[in-house]
C-alpha positions as CSV (number, residue, x, y, z in Angstrom):
1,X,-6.4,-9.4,-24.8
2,X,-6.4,-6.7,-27.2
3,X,-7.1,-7.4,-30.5
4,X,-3.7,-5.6,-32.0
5,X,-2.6,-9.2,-30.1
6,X,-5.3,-11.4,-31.2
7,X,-2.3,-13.6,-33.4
8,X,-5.7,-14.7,-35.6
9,X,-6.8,-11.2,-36.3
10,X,-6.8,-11.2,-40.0
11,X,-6.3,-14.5,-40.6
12,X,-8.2,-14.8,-43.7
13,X,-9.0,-18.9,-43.4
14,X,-11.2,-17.5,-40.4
15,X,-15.3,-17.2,-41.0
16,X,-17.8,-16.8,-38.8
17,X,-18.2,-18.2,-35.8
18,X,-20.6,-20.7,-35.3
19,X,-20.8,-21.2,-31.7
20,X,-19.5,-18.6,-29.6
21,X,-17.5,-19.0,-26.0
22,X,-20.2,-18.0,-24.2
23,X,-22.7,-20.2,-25.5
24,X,-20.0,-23.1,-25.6
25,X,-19.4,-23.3,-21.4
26,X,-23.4,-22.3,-20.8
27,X,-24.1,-25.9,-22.9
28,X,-21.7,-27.8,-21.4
29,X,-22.6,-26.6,-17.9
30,X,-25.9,-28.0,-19.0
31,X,-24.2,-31.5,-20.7
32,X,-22.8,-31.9,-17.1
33,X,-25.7,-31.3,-15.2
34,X,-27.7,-33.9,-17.0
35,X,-24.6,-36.3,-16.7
36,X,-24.3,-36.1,-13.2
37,X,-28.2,-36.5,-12.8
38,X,-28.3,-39.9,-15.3
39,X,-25.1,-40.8,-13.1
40,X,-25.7,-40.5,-9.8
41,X,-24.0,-42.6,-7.1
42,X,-21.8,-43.8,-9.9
43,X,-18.4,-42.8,-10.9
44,X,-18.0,-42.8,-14.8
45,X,-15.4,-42.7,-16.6
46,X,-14.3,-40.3,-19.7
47,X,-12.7,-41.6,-22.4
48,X,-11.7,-38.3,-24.5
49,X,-10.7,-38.8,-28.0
50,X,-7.6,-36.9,-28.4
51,X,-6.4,-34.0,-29.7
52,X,-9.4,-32.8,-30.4
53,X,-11.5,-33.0,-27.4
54,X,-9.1,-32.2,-24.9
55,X,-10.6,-28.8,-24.0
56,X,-14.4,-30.2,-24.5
57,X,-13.2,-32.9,-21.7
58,X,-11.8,-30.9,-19.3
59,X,-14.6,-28.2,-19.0
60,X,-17.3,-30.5,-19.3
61,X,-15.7,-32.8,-16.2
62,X,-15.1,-29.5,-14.2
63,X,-19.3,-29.5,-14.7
64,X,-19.9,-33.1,-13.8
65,X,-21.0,-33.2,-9.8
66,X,-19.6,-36.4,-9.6
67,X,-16.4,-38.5,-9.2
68,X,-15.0,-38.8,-12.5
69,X,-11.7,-41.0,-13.8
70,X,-10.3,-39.8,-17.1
71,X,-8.3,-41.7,-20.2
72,X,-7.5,-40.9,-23.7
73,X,-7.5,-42.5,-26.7
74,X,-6.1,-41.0,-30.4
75,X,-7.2,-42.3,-33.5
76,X,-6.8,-40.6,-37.2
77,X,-8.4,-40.6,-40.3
78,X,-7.6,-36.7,-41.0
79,X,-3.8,-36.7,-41.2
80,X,-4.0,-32.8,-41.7
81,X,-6.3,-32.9,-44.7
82,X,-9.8,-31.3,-43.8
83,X,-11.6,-34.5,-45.5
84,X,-11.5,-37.8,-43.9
85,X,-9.4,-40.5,-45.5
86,X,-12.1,-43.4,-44.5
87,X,-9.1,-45.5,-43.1
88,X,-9.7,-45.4,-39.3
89,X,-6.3,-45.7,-37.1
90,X,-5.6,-45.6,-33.4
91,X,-2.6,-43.9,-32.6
92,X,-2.5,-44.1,-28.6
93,X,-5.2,-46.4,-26.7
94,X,-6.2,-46.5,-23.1
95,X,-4.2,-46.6,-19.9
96,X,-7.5,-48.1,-17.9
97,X,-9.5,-51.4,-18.1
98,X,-12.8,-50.7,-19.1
99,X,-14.6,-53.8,-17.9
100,X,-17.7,-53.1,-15.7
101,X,-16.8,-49.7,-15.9
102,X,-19.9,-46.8,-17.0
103,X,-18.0,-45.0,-20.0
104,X,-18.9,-41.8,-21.9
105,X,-17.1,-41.3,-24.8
106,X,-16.4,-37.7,-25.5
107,X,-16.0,-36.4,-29.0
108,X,-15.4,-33.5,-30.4
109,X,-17.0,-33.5,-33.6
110,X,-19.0,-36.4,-35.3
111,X,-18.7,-35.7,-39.0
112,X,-19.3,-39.0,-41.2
113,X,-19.6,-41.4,-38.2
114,X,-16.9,-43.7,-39.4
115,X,-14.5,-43.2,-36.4
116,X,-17.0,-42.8,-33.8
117,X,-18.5,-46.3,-35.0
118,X,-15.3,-48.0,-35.0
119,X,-14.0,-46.8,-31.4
120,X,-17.1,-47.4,-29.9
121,X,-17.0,-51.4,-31.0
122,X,-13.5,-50.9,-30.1
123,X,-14.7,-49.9,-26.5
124,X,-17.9,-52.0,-26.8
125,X,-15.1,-55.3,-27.4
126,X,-13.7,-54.2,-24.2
127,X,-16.8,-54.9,-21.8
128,X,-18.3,-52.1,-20.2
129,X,-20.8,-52.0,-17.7
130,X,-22.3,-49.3,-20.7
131,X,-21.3,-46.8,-23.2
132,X,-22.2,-43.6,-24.4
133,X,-21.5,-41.1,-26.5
134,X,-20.8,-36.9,-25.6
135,X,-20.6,-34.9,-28.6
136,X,-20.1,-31.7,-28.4
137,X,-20.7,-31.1,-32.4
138,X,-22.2,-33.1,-35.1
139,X,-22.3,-32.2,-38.7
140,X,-25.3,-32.1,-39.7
141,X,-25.9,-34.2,-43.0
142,X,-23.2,-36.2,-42.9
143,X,-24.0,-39.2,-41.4
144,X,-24.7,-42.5,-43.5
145,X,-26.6,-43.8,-40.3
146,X,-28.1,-42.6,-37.2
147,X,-25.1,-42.7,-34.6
148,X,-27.1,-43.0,-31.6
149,X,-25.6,-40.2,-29.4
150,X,-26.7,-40.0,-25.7
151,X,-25.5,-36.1,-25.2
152,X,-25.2,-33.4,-28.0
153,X,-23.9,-30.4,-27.4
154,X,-24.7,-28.8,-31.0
155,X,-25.6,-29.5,-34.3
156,X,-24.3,-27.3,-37.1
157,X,-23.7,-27.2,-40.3
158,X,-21.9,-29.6,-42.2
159,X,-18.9,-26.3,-42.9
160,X,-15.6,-27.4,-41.6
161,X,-15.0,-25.8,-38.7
162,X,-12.2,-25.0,-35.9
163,X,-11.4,-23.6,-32.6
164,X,-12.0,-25.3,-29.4
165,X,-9.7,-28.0,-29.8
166,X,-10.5,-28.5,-33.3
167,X,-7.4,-27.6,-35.8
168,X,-6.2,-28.0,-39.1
169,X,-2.7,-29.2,-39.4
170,X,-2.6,-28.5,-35.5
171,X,-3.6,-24.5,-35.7
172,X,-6.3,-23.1,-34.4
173,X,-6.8,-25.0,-31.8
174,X,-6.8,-22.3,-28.9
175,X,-9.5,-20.5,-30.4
176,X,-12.0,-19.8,-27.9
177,X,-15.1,-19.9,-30.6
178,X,-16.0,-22.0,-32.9
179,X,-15.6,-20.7,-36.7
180,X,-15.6,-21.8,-39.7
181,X,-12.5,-22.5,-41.6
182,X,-12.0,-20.8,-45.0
183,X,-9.6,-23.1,-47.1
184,X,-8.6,-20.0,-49.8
């Protein structure tokens, strides 16, 4: 695509990107390599924390040499502010009984911690066989505790940042970087 059609091309809440494309599929190549090795002869199931990890879920299955199930979950506590309100919601839950079931929780981003703690004793309530965590970003600095993540795709800085699934008030998700967001 040329950039005269690039629609973010000028966009001046774009800054730099912080992870690029390329280094984004080579790292979750490598996420699902080490899944399907720490999984073997079992099918797990991802739970992907919606909207934001949809792309992060589907390329990092396509990785996974294994049988995989899939379900969704959406919880809030952004609204489309780019701070969290600290009120933790879910909008849609799971399809799929997680009992004796191996689930990896994939994230998009941990920022705080708050709604990564409070789905995974959600999940934990719901008695699975185990639980992890797949992150592709955490926010460095943020976190009040440690949040005990099995796989991490990057740590970066605690800039908000977009692209790859992650949006502000729904835009920028089809970005195929990770920048940060200028809020001018």
């Amino acid at each position: 695509m040329g950039a005269e059609q690039d629609p973010h091309v000028g966009d001046p809440h774009l800054g730099s990107i912080v992870v690029a494309a390329d280094e984004l599929h080579e790292r979750i190549r490598a996420l699902g390599k080490e899944i399907s090795a720490d999984y073997a002869g079992r099918a797990p199931l991802l739970v992907g924390v919606l909207k934001g990890a949809f792309m992060f879920m589907a390329d990092l299955a396509r990785a996974i040499d294994l049988p995989v199930e899939f379900d969704f979950m959406a919880v809030s506590s952004y609204g489309s502010a780019t701070k969290t309100s600290g009120v933790v919601r879910i909008v849609k839950d799971l399809d799929l009984d997680l009992s004796g079931r191996d689930v990896i929780l994939v994230e998009d981003i941990v920022d705080s911690g708050l709604t990564l703690s409070y789905v995974r004793k959600n999940l934990q309530a719901r008695n699975p066989a185990s639980l992890e965590v797949c992150a592709l970003l955490v926010r460095e600095g943020l976190q009040k505790h440690d949040p005990r993540l099995r796989y991490v795709g990057f740590r970066i800085p605690p800039e908000f940042v977009i692209g790859y699934g992650l949006d502000v008030g729904e835009r920028y998700r089809n970005l195929p970087d990770i920048c940060v967001y200028l809020d001018s």
